[in-house]
Every structure is written in structure tokens, then in C-alpha cells.
VEXMARDREN-242549 format. One record per residue: x negated, y, z negated of N, C-alpha, C in turn. Coordinates in steps of 0.05 Angstrom, whole numbers, plus 5000, padded with zeros to 4 digits. Atoms other than C-alpha are relative to their C-alpha. Layout:
N
XYZXYZXYZ/...
END
This chain:
250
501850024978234679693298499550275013/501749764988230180263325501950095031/499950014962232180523399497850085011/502449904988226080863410497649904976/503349885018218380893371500550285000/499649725006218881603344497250125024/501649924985212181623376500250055036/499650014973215181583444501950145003/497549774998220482053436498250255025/500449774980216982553483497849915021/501450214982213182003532501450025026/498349954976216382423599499349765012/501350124975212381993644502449614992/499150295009216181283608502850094999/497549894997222981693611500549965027/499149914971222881843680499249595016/500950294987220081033694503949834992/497550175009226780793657502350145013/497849954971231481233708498849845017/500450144974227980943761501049774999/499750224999229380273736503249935002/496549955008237080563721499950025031/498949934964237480773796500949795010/499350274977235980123828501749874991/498350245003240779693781503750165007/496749914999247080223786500550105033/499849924970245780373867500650284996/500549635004243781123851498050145027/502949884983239781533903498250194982/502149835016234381953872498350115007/500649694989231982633891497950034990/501549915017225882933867500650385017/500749694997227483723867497650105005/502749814991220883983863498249754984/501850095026213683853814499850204981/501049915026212784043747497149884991/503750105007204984103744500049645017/500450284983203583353755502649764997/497350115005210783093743501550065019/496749984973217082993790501950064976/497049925004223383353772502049875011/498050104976228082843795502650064985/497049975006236082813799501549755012/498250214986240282203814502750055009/497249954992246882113853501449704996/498250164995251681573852502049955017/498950044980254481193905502750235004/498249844993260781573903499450384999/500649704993258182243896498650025025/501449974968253682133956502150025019/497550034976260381953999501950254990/498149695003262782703970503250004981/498350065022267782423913499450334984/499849865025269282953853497449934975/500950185027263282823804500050174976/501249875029261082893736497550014996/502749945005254983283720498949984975/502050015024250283093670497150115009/502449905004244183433647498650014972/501650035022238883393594497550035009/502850054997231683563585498950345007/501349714997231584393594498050034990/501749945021228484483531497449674990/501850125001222484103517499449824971/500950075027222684023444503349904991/498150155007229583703440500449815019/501050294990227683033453502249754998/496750154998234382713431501250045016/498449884977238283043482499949755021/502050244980233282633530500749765005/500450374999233382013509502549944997/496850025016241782123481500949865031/498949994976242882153560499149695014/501650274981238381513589500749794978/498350225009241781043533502950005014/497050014992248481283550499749895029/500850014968246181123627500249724987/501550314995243080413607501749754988/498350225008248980183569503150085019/496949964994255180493618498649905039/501150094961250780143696502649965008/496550114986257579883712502450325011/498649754996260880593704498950135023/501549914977254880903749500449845027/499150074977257080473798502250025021/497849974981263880563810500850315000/500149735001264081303789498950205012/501249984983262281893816498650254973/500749895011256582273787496950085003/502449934988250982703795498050104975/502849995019245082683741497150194996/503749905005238283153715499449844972/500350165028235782703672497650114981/502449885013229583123651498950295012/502149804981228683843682497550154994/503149885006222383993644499449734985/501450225007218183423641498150044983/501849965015212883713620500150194968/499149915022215984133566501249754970/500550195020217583523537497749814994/502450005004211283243546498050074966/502649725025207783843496502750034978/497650075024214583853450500350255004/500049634995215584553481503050125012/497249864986222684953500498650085018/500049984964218785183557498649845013/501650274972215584883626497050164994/502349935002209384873642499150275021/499849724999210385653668499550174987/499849825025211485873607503050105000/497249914997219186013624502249884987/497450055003225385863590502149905018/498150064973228885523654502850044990/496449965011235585563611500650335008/499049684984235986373633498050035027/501450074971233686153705501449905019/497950114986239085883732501350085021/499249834978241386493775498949995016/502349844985235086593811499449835020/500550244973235086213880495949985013/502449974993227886443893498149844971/500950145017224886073829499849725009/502950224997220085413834502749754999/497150215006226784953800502350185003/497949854999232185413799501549925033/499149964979231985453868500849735018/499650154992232184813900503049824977/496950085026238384593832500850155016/498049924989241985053871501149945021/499450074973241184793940501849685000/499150184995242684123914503349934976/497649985006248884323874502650105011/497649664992252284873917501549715032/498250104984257884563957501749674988/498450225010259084023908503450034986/497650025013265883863880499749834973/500350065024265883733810502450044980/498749895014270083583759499749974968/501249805024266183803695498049934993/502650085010259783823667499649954978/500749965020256083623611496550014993/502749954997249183993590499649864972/500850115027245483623529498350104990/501649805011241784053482499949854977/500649985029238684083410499950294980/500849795010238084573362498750044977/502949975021232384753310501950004979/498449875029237185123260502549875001/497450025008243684783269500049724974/500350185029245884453205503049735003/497350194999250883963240500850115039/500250074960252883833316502750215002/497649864989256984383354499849995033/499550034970258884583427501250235004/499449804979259885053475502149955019/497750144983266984993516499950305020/498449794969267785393585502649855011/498150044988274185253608501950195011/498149894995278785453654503449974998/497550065019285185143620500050124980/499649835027288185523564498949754974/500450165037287284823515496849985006/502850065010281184673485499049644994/500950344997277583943489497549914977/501749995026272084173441500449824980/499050205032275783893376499749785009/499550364994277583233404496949875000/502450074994270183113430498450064965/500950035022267283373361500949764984/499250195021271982973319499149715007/501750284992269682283354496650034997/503250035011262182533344499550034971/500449995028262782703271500549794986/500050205011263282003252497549864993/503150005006255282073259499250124992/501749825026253082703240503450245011/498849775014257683213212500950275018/499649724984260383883254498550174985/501049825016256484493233502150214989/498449825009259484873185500050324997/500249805003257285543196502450135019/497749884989262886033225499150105017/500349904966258386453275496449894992/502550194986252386073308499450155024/501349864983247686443346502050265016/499149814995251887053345502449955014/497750094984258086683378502449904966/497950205024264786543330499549815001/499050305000265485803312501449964986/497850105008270785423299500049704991/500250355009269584673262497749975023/502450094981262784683313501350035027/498949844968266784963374499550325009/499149754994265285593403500849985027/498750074970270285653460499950285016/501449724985267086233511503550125004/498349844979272986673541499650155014/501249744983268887193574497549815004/504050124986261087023606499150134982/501549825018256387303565498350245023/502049744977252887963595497450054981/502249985016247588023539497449865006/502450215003243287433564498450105017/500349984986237587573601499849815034/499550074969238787123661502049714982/498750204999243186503672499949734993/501450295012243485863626501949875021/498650094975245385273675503249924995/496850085019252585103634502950315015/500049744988254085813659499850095017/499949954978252185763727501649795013/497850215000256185153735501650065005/496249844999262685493722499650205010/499349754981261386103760499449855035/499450174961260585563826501949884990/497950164997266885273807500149724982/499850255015265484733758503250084978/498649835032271284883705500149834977/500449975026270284563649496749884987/502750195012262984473621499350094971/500850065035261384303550496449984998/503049965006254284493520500349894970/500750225028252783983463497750014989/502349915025248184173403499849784983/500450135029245383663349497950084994/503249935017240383853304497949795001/503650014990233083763317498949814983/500450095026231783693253499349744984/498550295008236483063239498149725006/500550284996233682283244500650045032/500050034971231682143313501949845016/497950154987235481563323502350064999/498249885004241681913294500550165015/499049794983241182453343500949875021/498850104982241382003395502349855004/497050275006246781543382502450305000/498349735001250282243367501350145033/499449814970248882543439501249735020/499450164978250481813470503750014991/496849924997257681893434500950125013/498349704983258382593460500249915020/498850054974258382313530502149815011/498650255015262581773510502050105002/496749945013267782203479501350205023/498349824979267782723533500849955017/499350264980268082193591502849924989/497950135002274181843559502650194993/497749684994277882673552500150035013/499649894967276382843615501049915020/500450184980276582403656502849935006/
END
């Protein structure tokens, strides 16, 4: 059985209608940061994050043209309502609408919002910051795709010496496969782990995984499945990943 019409894989406007419908059944509040062109940027909270609990950050929807990511995140939502209720957790379920929209990595700017993240004076940047800064969190997870990867990896910031990477891969490679290349986008990997120990200084501005942990998040995982792959496969993939990292972390 299908989860989506392929054809609806990038149908922002029917994405953002099925949070709304997620909000009201899990008692979520729901923000709209700014507009994208003729789209709302929204963000949900959960009862307990509103009353200033520890949450967990989810995000999906930077990039425009990884449309799994998207939709990986609003399944995992529509089958864990019960969790959103008693948990505490603070949600972007799409921050470029319109980039997914056009099947585009950027907004409708023309910007890469993923090295935007620093910049408090920017259109989204800036208001994500106002409504992150003072939270207490305890870890994030950003949901991504990737064109060239030939198998699902991840990005680990942590400020514990162990690593959580493996564990979380090995429960997703029961769908698609870890990538086996050794260095991925210029970073070592390890079985589809690359585990940061330094920031990067090369980038030109700040992806949000990265600005996260420099406000204090400490551990956030950046989750890659290929683009490429079967649609429905990606997703079922990215709804594991939150699955597997939810039942490590936590």
C-alpha cells in the first residue's frame, strides 16, 4: 500500500493542511514564523513544551527537493498523536514551502536557508531564532535527503564522548542500506556516520543542526536518505529514523 501519490509528493499547500489537522488531534499550538511568498512557515509546540518541559526538536523541509524528508516527518507525527501529547516537543514541519512546491533546495529567495541559520536579521532565520533561543532541549533531529548518497547516513554532534549514530543507523538499515562510501561530502564516514568533533569553519554561513548545538542543544543528528531511492522507501526510512532515535535518546 502506497502512503502518498508520487504526484503529491511536493503538494506544500496539502502538507501543511495535514499538520493542521495533526495539531488539533495531539493539542499542539501552532506558530506561523513568517510567509514564504504566498505560504505560511509554520512550527508546532506541544502541550508540554509550551509549559517549558525539555523538548525534542524536529525539523524537515529546508531543502525543497527532498520531499521524503517532508512527508518521513508528518507520517511519523500521524502515527505517534498519543506521543505528541504527552511529550514534549517542538516541530518545523516544512521551512521552505515553497521550495518544495518547485522541487527546489532553495526558497523562493533564491537562498539556501541551510547556511542561514546564524543571521538574526534574515526574513526566516530570524524570527527561528526568536522562537528557539531560551528553549531547553534535549536533542534534535534535522531530516534531510541527498541527490548522490548511495545509501542513508548521518551527521552526529554530540557532546558525550559515545556515539548514537550506529545504533540509529543499524535499526534504519533494515530498509535501505548505510552508504558505503568512506568520505561523504568531504567529511570521514564510518558505516554512514560522520561524527563532527570540531564545527566546521569552511561553510559559508550556518546550517540549522549546527546552530542548534552552539545554543545548547547537545546532541543533534542530521539524517540523509537518498533522493534517488523509491519514494515510499524513503519515507518509511526517515519515519524509522525518528523512531530509532526517539527510543536512544530518550
Amino acid at each position: 500500500m502506497k502512503l502518498l501519490p508520487n504526484h503529491r509528493a511536493h503538494d506544500a499547500q496539502h502538507l501543511i493542511q495535514r499538520w493542521r489537522v495533526l495539531a488539533r488531534a495531539a493539542g499542539c499550538r501552532i506558530k506561523t514564523l513568517c510567509r514564504a511568498g504566498d505560504m505560511p512557515v509554520i512550527v508546532l509546540e506541544s502541550a508540554a513544551a509550551q509549559a517549558g518541559e525539555p523538548a525534542v526538536y524536529l525539523s524537515t523541509g529546508v531543502h525543497g527537493d527532498e520531499a521524503g524528508s517532508a512527508w518521513g516527518l508528518l507520517i511519523w507525527a500521524e502515527k505517534h498523536i498519543e506521543d505528541l501529547k504527552r511529550g514534549s516537543f517542538l516541530i518545523a514541519p516544512c521551512l521552505n514551502p515553497v521550495g518544495l512546491r518547485l522541487n527546489t533546495r532553495i526558497d523562493q529567495r533564491g537562498f539556501d536557508i541551510n547556511r542561514r541559520f546564524h543571521d538574526s536579521a534574515d526574513a526566516l532565520s530570524g524570527p527561528w531564532q526568536q522562537w528557539v533561543t531560551g528553549r531547553a532541549m534535549r536533542f534534535g533531529l534535522c531530516l534531510h535527503e541527498d541527490y548522490d548518497a548511495q545509501g542513508i547516513y548521518l551527521y552526529e554532534l554530540n557532546h558525550s564522548p559515545q556515539t548514537v549514530g550506529h545504533d540509529v543507523i543499524a535499526r534504519c538499515s533494515r530498509i535501505i542500506a548505510p552508504d558505503p562510501r568512506r568520505n561523504i561530502d568531504g567529511q570521514r564516514a564510518n558505516k554512514g556516520v560522520i561524527r563532527r568533533r570540531t564545527l566546521p569553519t569552511h561553510l559559508p554561513g550556518m546550517p540549522e543542526a549546527i546552530e542548534l548545538h552552539v545554543r545548547g542543544c547537545p546532541v543533534t543528528l542530521t539524517f540523509e536518505s537518498p533522493s534517488e531511492f523509491d519514494f515510499d522507501t524513503r519515507v518509511r526510512v526517515q519515519v524509522k529514523f525518528v523512531e530509532s532515535a526517539l527510543a536512544l535518546l530518550v
